[in-house]
FIDRENLO-908732 format. One line per field, with one value per residue (C-alpha): x, y, z; residue in three letters; residue number from 1. Coordinates in nm, 4 decimals. Layout:
REM FIDRENLO-908732
X	c(X,...)
Y	c(Y,...)
Z	c(Z,...)
resn	c(ALA,...)
resi	c(NUM,...)
//
This chain:
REM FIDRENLO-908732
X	c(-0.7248,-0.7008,-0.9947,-0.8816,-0.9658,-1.2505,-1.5295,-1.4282,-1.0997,-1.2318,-1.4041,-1.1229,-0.9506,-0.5842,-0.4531,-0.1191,0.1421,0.4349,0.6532,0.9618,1.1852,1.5644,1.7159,2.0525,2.1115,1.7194,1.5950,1.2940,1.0477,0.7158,0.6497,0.6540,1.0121,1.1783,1.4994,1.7461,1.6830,1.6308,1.7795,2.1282,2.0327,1.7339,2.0270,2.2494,1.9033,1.7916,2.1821,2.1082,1.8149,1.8802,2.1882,2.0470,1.6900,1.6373,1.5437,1.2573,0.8637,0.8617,0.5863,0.2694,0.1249,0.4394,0.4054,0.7409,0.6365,0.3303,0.4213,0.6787,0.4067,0.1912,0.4138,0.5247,0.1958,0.0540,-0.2116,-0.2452,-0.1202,-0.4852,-0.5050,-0.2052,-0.2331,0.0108,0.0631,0.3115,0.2121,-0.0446,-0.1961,-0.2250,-0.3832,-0.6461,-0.7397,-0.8469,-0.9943,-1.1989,-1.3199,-1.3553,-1.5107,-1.6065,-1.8030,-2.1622,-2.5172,-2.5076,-2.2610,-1.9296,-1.7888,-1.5098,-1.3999,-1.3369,-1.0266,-0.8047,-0.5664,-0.6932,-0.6427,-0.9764,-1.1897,-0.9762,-1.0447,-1.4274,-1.4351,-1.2301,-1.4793,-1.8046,-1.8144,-2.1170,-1.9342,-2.0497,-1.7852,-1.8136,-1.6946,-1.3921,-1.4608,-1.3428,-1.0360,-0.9930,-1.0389,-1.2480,-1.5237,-1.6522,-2.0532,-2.0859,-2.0275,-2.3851,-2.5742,-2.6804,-2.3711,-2.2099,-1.8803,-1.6228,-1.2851,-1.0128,-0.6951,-0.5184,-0.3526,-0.5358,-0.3350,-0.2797,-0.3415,-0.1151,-0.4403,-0.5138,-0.8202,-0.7629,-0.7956,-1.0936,-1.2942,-1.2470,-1.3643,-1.6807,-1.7628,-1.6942,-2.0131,-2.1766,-2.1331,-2.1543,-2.2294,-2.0911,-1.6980,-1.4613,-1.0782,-0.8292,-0.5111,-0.2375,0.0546,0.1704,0.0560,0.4110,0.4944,0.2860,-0.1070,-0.2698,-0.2973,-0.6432,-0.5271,-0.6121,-0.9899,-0.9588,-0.9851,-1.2984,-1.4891,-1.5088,-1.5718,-1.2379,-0.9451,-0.6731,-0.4343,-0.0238,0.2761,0.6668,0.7083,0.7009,0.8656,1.0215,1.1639,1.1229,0.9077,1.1436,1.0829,0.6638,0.5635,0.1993,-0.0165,-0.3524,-0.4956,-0.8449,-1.0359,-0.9885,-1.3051,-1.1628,-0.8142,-0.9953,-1.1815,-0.8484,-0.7039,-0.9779,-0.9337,-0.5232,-0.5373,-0.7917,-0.5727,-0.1961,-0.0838,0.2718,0.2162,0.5418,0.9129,1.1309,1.3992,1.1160,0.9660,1.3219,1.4022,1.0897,1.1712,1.4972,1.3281,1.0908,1.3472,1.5805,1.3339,1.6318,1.7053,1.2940,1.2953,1.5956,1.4531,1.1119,1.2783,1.5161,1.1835,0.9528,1.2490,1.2657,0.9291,0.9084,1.1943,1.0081,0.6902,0.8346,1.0574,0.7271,0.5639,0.8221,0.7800,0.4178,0.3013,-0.0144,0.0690,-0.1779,-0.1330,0.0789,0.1264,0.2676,0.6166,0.4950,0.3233,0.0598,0.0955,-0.0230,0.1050,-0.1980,0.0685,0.0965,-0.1038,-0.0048,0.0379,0.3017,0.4499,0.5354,0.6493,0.8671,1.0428,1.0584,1.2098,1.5341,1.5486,1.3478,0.9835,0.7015,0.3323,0.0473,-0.3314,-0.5705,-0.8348,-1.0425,-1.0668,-0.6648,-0.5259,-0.3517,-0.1243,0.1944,0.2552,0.5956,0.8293,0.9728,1.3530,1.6862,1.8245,2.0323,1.7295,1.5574,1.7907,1.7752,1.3984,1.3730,1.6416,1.4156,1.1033,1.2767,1.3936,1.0439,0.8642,1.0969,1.2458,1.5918,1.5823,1.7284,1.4495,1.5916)
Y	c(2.7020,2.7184,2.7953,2.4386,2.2166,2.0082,2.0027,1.7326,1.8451,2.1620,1.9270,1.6545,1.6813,1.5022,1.2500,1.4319,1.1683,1.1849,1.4280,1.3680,1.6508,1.7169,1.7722,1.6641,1.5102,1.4539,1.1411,1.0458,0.8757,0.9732,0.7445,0.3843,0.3145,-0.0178,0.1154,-0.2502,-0.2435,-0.5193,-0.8172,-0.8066,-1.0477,-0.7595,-0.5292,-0.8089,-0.8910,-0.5586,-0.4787,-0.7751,-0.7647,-0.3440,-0.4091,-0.6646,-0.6131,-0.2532,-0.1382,-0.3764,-0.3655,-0.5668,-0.8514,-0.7057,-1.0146,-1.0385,-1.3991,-1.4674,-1.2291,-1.3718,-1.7233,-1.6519,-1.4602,-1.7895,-2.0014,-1.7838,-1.8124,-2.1377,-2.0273,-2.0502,-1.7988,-1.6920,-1.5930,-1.3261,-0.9682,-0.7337,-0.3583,-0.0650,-0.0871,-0.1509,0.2009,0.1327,-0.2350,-0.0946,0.1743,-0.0552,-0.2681,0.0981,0.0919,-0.2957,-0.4116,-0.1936,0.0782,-0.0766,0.0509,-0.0059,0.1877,0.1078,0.0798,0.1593,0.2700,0.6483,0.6084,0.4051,0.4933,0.8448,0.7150,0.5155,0.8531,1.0551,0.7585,0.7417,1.0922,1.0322,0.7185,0.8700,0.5932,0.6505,0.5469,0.5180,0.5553,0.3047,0.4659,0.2846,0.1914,0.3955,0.1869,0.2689,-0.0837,-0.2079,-0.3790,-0.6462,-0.6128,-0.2598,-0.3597,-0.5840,-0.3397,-0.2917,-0.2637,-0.2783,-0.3613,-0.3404,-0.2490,-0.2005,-0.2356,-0.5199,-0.3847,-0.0613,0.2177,0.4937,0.2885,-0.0232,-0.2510,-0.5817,-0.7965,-1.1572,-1.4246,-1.5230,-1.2089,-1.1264,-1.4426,-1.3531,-1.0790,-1.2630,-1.4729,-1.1695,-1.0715,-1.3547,-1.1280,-0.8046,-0.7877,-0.7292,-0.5556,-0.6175,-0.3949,-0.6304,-0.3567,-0.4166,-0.7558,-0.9189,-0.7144,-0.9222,-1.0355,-1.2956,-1.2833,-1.3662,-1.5139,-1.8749,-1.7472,-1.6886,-2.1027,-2.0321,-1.6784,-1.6006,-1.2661,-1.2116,-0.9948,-0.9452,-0.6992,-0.6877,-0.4890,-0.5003,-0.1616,-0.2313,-0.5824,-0.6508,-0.2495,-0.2151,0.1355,0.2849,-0.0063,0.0580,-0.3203,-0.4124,-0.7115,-0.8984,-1.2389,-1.3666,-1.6149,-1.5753,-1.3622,-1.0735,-1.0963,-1.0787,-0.7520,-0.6165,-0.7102,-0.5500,-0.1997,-0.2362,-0.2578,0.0073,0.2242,0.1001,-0.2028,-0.2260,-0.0719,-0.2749,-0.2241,-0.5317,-0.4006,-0.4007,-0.7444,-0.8786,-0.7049,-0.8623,-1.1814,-1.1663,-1.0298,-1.3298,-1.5419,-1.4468,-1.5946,-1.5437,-1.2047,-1.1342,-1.3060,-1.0942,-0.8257,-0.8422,-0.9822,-0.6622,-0.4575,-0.5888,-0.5753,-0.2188,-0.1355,-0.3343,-0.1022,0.1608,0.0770,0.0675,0.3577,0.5985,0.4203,0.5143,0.8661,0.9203,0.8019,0.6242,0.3387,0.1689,-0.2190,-0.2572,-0.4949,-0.2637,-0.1079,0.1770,0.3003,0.5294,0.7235,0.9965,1.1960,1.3237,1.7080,1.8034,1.8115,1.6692,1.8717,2.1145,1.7906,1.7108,2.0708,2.0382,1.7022,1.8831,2.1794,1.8888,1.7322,1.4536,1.3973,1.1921,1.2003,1.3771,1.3451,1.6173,1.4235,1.5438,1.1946,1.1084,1.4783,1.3942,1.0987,1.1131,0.7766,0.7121,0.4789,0.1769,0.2757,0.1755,0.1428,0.5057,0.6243,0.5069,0.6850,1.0491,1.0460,0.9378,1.2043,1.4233,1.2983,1.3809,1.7217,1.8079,1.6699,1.8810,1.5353,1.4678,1.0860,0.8085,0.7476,0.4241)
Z	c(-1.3467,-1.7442,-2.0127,-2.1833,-1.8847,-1.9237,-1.6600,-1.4760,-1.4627,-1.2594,-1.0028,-0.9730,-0.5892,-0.6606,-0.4362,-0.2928,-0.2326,0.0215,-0.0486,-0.2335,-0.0943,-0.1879,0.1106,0.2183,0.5577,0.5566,0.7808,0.5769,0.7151,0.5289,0.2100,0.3723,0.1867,0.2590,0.4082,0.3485,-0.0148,-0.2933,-0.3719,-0.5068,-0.7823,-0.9021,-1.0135,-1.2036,-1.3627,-1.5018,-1.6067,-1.8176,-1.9294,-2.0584,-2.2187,-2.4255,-2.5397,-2.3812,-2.7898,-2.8062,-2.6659,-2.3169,-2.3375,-2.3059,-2.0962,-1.9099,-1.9416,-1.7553,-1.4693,-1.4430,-1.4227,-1.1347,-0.9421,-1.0162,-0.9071,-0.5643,-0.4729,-0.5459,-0.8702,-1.2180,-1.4818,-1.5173,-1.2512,-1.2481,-1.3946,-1.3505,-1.3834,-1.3573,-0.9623,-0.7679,-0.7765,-1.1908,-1.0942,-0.7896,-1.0518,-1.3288,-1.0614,-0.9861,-1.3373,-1.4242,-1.1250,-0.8785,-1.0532,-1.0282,-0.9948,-0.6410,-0.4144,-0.3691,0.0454,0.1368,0.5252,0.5760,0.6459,0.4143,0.1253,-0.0027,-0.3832,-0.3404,-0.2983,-0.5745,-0.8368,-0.7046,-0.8124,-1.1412,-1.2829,-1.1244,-0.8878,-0.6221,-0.2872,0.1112,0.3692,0.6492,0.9763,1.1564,1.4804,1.7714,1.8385,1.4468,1.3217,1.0254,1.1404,0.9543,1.0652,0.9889,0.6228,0.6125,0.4297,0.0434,-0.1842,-0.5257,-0.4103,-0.1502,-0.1480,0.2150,0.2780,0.4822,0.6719,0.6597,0.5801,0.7692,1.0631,1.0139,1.1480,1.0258,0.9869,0.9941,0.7062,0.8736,0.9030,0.5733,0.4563,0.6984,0.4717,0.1576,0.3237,0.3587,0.0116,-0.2726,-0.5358,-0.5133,-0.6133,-0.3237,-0.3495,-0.0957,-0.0951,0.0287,0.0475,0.3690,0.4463,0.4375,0.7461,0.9576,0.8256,0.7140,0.2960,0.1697,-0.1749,-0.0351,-0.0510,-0.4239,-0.4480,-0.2861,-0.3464,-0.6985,-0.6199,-0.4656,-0.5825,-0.3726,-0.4895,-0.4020,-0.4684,-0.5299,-0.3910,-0.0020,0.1048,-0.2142,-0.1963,-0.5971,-0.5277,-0.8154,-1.0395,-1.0350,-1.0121,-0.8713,-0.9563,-0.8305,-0.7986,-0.8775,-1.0900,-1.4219,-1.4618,-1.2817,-1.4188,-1.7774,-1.6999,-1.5735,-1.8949,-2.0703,-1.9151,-1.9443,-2.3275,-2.3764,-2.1936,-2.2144,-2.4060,-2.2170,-1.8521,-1.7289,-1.9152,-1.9840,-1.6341,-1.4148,-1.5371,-1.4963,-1.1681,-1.0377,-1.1207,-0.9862,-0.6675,-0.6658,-0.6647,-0.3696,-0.0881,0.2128,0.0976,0.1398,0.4837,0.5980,0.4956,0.6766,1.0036,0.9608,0.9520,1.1822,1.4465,1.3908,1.4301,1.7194,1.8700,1.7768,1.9278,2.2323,2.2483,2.1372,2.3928,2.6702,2.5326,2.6320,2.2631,2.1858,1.9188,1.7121,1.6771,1.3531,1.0510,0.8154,0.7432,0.9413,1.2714,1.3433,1.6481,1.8322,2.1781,2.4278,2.4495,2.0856,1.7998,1.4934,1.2434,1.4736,1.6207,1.2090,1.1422,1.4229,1.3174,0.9912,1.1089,1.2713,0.9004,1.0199,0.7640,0.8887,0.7311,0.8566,0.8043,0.8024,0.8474,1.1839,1.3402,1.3056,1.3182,1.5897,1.4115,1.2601,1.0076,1.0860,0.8140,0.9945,0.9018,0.9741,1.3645,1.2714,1.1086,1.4323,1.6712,1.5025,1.4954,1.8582,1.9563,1.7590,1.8810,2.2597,2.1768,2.0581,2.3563,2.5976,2.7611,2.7914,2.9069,2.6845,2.4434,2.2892)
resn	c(UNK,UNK,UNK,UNK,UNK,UNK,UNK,UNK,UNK,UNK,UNK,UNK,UNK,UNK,UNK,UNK,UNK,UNK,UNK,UNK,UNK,UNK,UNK,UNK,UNK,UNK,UNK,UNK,UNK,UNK,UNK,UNK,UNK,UNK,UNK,UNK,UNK,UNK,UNK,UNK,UNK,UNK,UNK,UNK,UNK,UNK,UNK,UNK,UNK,UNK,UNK,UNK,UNK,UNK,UNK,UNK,UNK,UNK,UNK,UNK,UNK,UNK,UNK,UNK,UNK,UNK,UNK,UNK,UNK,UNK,UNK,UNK,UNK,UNK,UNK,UNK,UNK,UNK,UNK,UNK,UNK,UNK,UNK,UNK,UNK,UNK,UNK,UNK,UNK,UNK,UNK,UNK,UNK,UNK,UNK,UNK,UNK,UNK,UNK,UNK,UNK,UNK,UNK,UNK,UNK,UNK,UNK,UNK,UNK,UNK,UNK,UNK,UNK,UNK,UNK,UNK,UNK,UNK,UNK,UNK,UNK,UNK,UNK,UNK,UNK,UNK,UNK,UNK,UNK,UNK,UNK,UNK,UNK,UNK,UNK,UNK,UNK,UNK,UNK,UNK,UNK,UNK,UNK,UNK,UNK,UNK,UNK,UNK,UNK,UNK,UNK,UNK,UNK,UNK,UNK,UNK,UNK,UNK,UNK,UNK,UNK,UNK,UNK,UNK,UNK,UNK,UNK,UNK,UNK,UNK,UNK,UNK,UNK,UNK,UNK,UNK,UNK,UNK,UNK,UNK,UNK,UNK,UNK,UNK,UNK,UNK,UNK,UNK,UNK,UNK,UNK,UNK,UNK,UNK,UNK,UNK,UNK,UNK,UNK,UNK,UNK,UNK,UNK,UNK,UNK,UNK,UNK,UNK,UNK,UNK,UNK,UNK,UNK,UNK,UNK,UNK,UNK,UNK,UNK,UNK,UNK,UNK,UNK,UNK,UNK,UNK,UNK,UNK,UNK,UNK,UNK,UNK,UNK,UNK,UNK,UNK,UNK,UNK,UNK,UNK,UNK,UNK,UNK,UNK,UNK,UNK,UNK,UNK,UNK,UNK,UNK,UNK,UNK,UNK,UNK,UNK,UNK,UNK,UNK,UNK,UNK,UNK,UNK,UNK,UNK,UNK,UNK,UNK,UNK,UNK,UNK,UNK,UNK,UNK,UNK,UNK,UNK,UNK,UNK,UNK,UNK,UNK,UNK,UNK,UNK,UNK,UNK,UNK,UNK,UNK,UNK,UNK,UNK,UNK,UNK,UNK,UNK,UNK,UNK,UNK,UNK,UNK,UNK,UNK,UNK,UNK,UNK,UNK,UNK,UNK,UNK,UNK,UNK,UNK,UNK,UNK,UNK,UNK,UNK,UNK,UNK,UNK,UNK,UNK,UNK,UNK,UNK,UNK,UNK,UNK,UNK,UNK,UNK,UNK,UNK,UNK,UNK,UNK,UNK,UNK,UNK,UNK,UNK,UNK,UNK,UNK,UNK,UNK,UNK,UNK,UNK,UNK,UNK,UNK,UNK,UNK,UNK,UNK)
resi	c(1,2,3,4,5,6,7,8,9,10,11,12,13,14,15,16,17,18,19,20,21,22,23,24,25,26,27,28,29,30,31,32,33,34,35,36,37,38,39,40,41,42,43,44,45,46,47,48,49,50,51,52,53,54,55,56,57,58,59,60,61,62,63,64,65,66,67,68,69,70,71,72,73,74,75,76,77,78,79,80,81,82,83,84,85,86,87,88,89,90,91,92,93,94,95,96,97,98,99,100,101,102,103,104,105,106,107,108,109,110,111,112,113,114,115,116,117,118,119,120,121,122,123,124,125,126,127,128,129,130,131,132,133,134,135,136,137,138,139,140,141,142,143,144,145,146,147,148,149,150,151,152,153,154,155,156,157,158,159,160,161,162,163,164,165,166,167,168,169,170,171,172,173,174,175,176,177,178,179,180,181,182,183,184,185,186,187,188,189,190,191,192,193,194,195,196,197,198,199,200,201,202,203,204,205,206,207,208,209,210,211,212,213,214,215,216,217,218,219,220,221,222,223,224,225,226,227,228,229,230,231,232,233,234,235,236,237,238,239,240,241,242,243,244,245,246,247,248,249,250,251,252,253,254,255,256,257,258,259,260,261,262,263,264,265,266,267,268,269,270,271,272,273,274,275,276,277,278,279,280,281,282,283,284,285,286,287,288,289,290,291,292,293,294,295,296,297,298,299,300,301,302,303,304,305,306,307,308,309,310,311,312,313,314,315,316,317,318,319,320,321,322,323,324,325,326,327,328,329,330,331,332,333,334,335,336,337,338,339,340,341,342,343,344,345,346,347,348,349,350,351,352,353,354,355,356,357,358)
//
């Protein structure tokens, strides 16, 4: 606490991100990481692109950027803004579009940014409870609202809707602004930016930081009609005029462009996390269906707070969630097969069991 703070400094609660420890030797598995790394092409790019221009002010429209995304996913320009990641975009999105007189939904539980910007824009919000497999459900969203917002996948829980659900509730909803977070969805959903042809109201929003793995490069953007891209733009340049430096518009492109390097890269994933779906499972785990870079698991013996102390304790970090209805999970990083192997031999010593976990 300081004297200096304003008011609504006092009453803001922080989202607290993964931790970031330094720690040698440390098998990290907390922050959703991509573990096989970007496209050899991003690094010749931003090389370039800082030893030539690095002095001067990137574009502020990131015209180039914006194009590529365009193009990579069959829209116009227009409909393309871009931000220093998709935290920066959903947050503007918060303010632009989905701070209305009406109250905003959102499930209770989903990325824990949405609450801590609800609090920091005053935005009136209604939790809608996940059901008790711990999937959105797209009927308990027909009430009264302003907007909606989820992710898809859902994050912590690595659930998916389908294209066609979603679209359900876009039925449901002609007039009220809906957000989808699209930070997993290469991992294995359905994207909704098809629907943007179709519902105005529409914005999905996407990242670099996941399946591209740019997370150091801070590279987020979102598609919609032209409408909602302006009232992004509006909130960007009364806030920052150049959110995105001239390496990671470069790097981006670069990544955009390197389609077999992106495909490896997700087959290399969603192999591992099928490996590791089973192994939990032979080790008395509970395993949510996953379409995300991640799983979210549970075991019926520990709790999990002491179950993520414990993997701590072997150098081995995992996220936990103190959130009574999914204490009980750890959100484990789909990482390499090594990276695989020590958490499972972790995972084994923890549990007391010394059978072949793999």
């Amino acid at each position: 606490m300081n004297r200096f703070w304003s008011r609504l400094v006092h009453e803001l609660h922080p989202y607290v991100p993964g931790e970031q420890p330094r720690m040698s030797n440390l098998v990290k598995l907390n922050t959703n990481e991509n573990p096989f790394g970007p496209s050899p092409r991003v690094w010749s790019a931003i090389r370039a692109e800082a030893a030539e221009t690095l002095r001067l002010y990137p574009d502020p429209e990131a015209t180039a950027l914006r194009r590529a995304l365009a193009a990579y996913h069959e829209v116009r320009p227009e409909q393309v803004f871009v931000g220093n990641g998709s935290d920066e975009v959903l947050a503007h999105a918060f303010v632009a579009l989905l701070k209305q007189d009406a109250p905003l939904l959102l499930p209770d539980i989903s990325y824990g940014f949405f609450q801590a910007w609800c609090r920091l824009f005053d935005i009136r919000a209604e939790t809608v409870p996940l059901d008790s497999a711990l999937r959105v459900r797209i009927a308990d969203y027909a009430r009264p609202a302003g907007a909606i917002i989820f992710p898809n996948p859902n994050a912590p829980t690595g659930i998916a809707l389908g294209r066609a659900e979603i679209a359900a509730l876009l039925e449901m909803h002609p007039g009220q602004p809906v957000v989808v977070d699209e930070a997993y969805v290469d991992f294995g959903a359905e994207t909704v930016i098809p629907l943007v042809a179709s519902y105005p109201n529409l914005l999905v929003v996407r990242t670099m930081s996941k399946s591209r793995a740019l997370a150091g490069l801070r590279v987020g953007y979102a598609i919609g009609e032209p409408g909602l891209i302006e009232a992004l733009t509006r909130v960007k340049n009364s806030f920052n005029s150049y959110p995105l430096g001239r390496p990671a518009q470069a790097g981006a492109i670069a990544a955009l462009e390197d389609e077999t390097h992106f495909q490896r890269s997700l087959g290399s994933v969603i192999e591992q996390r099928d490996r590791l779906t089973q192994a939990l499972t032979r080790l008395g785990f509970e395993v949510l269906p996953s379409a995300a870079n991640f799983v979210f698991a549970r075991h019926p013996a520990r709790d999990g707070a002491g179950l993520a102390a414990d993997l701590r304790a072997r150098a081995v970090l995992v996220r936990h969630f103190a959130n009574p209805r999914i204490s009980d999970y750890l959100r484990i990083t789909v990482g390499t097969n090594s990276q695989t192997d020590a958490l499972l031999a972790a995972l084994a010593r923890c549990l007391g069991q010394d059978t072949d976990a793999n």
